[in-house]
C-alpha positions in Angstrom: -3.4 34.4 29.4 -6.5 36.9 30.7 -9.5 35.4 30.0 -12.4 38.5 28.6 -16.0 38.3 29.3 -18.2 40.6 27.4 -21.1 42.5 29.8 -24.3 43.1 28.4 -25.4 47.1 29.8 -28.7 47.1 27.7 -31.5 45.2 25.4 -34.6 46.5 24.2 -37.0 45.0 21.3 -39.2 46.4 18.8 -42.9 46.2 17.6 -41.3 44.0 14.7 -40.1 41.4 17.1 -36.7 42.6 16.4 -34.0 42.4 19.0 -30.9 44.5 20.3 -28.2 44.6 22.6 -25.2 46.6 23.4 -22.1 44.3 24.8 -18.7 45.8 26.3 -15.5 43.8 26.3 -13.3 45.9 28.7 -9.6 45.8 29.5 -8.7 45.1 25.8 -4.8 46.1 24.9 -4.2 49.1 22.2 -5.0 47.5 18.6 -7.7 44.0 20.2 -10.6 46.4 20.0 -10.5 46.9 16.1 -9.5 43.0 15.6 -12.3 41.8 17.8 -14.7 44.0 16.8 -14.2 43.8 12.9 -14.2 40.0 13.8 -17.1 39.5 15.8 -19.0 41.4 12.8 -17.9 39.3 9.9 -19.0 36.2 11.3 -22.3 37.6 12.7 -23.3 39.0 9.5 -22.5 36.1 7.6 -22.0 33.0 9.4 -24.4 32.5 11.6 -27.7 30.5 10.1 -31.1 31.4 9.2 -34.4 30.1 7.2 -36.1 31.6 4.8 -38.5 30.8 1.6 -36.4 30.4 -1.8 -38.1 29.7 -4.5 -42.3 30.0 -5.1 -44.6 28.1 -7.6 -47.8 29.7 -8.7 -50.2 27.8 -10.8 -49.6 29.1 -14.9 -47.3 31.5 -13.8 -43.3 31.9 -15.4 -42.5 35.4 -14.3 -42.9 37.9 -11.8 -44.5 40.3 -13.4 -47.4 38.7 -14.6 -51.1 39.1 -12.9 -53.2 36.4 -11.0 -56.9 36.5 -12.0 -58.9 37.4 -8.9 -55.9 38.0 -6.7 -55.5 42.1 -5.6 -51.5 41.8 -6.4 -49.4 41.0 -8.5 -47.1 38.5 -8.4 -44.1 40.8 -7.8 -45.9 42.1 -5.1 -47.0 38.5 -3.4 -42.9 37.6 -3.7 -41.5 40.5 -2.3 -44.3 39.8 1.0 -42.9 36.5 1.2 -39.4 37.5 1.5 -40.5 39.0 4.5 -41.6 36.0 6.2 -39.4 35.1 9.4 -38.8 31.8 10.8 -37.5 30.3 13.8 -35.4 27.2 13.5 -33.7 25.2 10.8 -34.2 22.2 8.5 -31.5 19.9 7.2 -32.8 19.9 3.6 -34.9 21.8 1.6 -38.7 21.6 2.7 -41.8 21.9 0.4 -45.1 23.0 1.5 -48.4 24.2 -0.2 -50.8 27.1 0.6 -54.3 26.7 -0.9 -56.7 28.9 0.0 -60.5 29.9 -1.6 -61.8 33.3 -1.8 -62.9 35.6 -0.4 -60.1 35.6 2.1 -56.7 37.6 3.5 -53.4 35.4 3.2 -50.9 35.6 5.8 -47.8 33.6 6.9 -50.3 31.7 9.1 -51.6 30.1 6.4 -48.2 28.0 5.9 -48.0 24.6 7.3 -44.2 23.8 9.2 -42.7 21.2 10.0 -41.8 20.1 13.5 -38.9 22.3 15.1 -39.6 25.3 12.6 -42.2 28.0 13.4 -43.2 31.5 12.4 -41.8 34.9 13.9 -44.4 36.8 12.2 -47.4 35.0 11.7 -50.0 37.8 10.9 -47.8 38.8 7.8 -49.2 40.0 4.9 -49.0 38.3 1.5 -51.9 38.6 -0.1 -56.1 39.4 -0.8 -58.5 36.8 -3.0 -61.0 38.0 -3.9 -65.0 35.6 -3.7 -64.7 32.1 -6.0 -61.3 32.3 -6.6 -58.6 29.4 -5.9 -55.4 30.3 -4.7 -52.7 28.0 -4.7 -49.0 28.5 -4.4 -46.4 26.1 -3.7 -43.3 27.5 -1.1 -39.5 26.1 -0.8 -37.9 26.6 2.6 -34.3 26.0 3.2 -31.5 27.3 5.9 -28.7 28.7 4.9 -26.1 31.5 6.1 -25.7 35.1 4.9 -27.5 36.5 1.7 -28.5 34.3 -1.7 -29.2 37.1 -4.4 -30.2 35.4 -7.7 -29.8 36.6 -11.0 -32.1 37.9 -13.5 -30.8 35.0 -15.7 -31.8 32.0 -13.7 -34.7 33.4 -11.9 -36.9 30.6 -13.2 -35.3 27.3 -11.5 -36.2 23.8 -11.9 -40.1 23.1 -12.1 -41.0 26.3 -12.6 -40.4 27.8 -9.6 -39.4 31.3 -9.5 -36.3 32.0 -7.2 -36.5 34.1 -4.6 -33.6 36.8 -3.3 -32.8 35.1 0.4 -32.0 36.8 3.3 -30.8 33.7 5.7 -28.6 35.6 8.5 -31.1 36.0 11.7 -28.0 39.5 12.7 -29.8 42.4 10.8 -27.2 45.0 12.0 -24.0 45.0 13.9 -21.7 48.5 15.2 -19.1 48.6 17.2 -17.0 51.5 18.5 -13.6 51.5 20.0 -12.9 53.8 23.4 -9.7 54.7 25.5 -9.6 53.6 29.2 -7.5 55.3 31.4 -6.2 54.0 34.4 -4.5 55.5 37.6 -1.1 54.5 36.4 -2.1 56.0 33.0 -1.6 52.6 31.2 -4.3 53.0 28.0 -7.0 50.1 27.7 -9.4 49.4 25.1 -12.5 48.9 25.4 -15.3 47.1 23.1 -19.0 48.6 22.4 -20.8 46.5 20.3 -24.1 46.4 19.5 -26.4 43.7 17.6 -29.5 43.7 16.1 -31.5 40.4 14.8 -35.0 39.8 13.9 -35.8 38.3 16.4 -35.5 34.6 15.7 -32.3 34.3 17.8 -31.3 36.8 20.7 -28.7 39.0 20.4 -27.0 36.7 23.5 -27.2 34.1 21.4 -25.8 35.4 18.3 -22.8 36.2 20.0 -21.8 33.1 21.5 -22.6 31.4 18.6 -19.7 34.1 16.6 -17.5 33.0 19.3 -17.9 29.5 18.9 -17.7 29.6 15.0 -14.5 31.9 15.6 -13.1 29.2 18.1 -13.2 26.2 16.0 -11.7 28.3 13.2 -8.5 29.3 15.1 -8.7 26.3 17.4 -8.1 24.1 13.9 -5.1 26.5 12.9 -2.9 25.1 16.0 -0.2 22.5 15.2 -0.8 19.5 16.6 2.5 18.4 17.3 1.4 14.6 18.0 0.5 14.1 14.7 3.0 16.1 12.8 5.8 14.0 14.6 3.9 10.7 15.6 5.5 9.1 19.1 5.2 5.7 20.2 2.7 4.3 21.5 4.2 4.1 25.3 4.8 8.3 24.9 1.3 8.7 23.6 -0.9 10.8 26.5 -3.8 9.5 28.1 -7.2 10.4 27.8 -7.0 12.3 31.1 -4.1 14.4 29.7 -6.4 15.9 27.0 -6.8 19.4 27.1 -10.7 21.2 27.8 -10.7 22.4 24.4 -11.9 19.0 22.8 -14.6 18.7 24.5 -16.5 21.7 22.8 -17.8 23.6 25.5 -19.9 26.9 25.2 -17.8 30.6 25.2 -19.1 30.4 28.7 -18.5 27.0 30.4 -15.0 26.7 28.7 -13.7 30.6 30.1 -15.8 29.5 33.7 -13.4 26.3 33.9 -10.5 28.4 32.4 -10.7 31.1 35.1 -10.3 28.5 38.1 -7.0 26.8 36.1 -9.2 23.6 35.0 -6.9 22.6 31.8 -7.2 19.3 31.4 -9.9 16.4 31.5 -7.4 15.1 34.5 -8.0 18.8 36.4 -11.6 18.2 35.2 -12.8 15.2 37.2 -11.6 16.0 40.2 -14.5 18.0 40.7 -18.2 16.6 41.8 -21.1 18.0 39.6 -21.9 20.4 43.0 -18.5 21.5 43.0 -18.9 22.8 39.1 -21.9 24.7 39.8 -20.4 26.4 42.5 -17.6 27.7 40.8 -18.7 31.4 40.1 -21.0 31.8 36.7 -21.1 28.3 36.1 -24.5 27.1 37.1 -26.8 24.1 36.1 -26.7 24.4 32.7 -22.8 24.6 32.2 -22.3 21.8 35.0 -24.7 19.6 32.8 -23.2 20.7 29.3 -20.2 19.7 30.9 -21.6 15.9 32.5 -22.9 15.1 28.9 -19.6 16.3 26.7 -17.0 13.4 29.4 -20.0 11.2 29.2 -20.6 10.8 25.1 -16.8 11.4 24.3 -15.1 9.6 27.1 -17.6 7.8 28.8 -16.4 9.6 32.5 -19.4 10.1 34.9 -19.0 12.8 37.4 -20.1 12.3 41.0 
């Protein structure tokens, strides 16, 4: 089966930190363009993971259109610059912090206290102005998530009285893709794949995209019949670890079409090579050959020379 590698011919970011590439996947027969393409932009839109702020607690305050004494904005106003906020990172369960600030004094995201491993994209944003011997205290919930959480008017007031906040979790802002003829000398018609992806910056476009590929992957790779288990052998017939195809161990989009490319199948065809004899196989490198040393070493326990 031909194995497809998509080229990156341009990336460029903005004075928002936001980031975009354009990606072509060439050689593609009639009809793969529009499945890929659709694909790839389904998952990246809502699949891949994010963090944002869900729900905020202000001090005597139930709606969002009431006033805070000594504050310039209104709430409304103060949630719809919190939205805003990006973040870098994930957290396994929600995360509760507090920002308490006196007057007379500008609020921005930097006023937020993280956690370890979660950080700020936009630190000098705006969220509000408090104004001389006034207290301002609000209490933020943080949680990571995939795609859009829209609340209703209904149950804007959660648990505790914390108003709930209209989430956008997905890092992919944007994703297009168009679909052009290749023509070759023997006039055989080729696709080929133009897509381009835009995030906010807390991942990379690069990124984004392997991550889609990886998500689309285990979803197909889960789909195939096992034919082991649907008609169990004995246990003489049953292959060895070394018979084991590549695909269990996981790899990256990258590693995995490297090792594909030079007819590595197997974990069998696998060890036969030294860790210098991995790198040199061509766009493999350091970080594939070691992706590849830990994956035999935690599931089979295999150390490469």
């Amino acid at each position: 089966m031909q194995q497809f590698q998509f080229e990156k011919i341009e990336s460029y970011s903005n004075d928002l930190g936001e980031q975009s590439s354009r990606f072509l996947l060439k050689e593609l027969t009639q009809g793969q363009g529009l499945t890929i393409g659709n694909t790839l932009r389904r998952v990246l839109l809502t699949e891949l993971e994010g963090t944002a702020i869900t729900a905020v607690r202000i001090n005597g305050i139930n709606n969002e259109f009431a006033t805070i004494p000594g504050v310039r904005e209104d709430v409304l106003e103060i949630l719809l610059n919190l939205k805003q906020i990006k973040f870098t990172g994930l957290v396994t369960e929600p995360f509760f912090t507090h920002v308490s600030v006196q007057g007379p004094q500008l609020v921005t995201a930097a006023n937020i206290s993280l956690p370890d491993g979660l950080s700020l994209l936009n630190s000098n944003h705006y969220i509000a102005a408090v104004a001389e011997q006034t207290n301002f205290e609000i209490e933020l919930k943080i949680e990571s998530g995939t795609g859009y959480n829209f609340t209703d008017e209904e149950n804007r007031i959660c648990s505790g009285d914390f108003l709930s906040l209209d989430s956008i979790f997905t890092p992919v802002k944007n994703v297009n893709y168009q679909i052009k003829d290749s023509y070759k000398i023997d006039e055989k018609i080729t696709e080929i794949l133009d897509l381009e992806i835009i995030t906010n910056g807390s991942i990379t476009p690069n990124d984004a995209l392997n991550k889609a590929a990886l998500v689309l992957q285990t979803l197909f790779g889960s789909l195939v019949i096992d034919e082991l288990q649907t008609n169990p052998v004995l246990p003489e017939q049953t292959e060895t670890e070394l018979d084991i195809l590549i695909e269990e161990l996981q790899l990256s989009v990258r590693a995995y079409n490297c090792l594909k490319r030079v007819n590595i199948k197997t974990i069998a065809d696998l060890v036969q090579y030294s860790v210098k004899e991995l790198k040199d196989i061509k766009n493999f490198g350091q970080k594939s050959a070691n992706e590849v040393v830990e994956k035999l070493q935690d599931r089979f326990d295999i150390c490469l020379s």
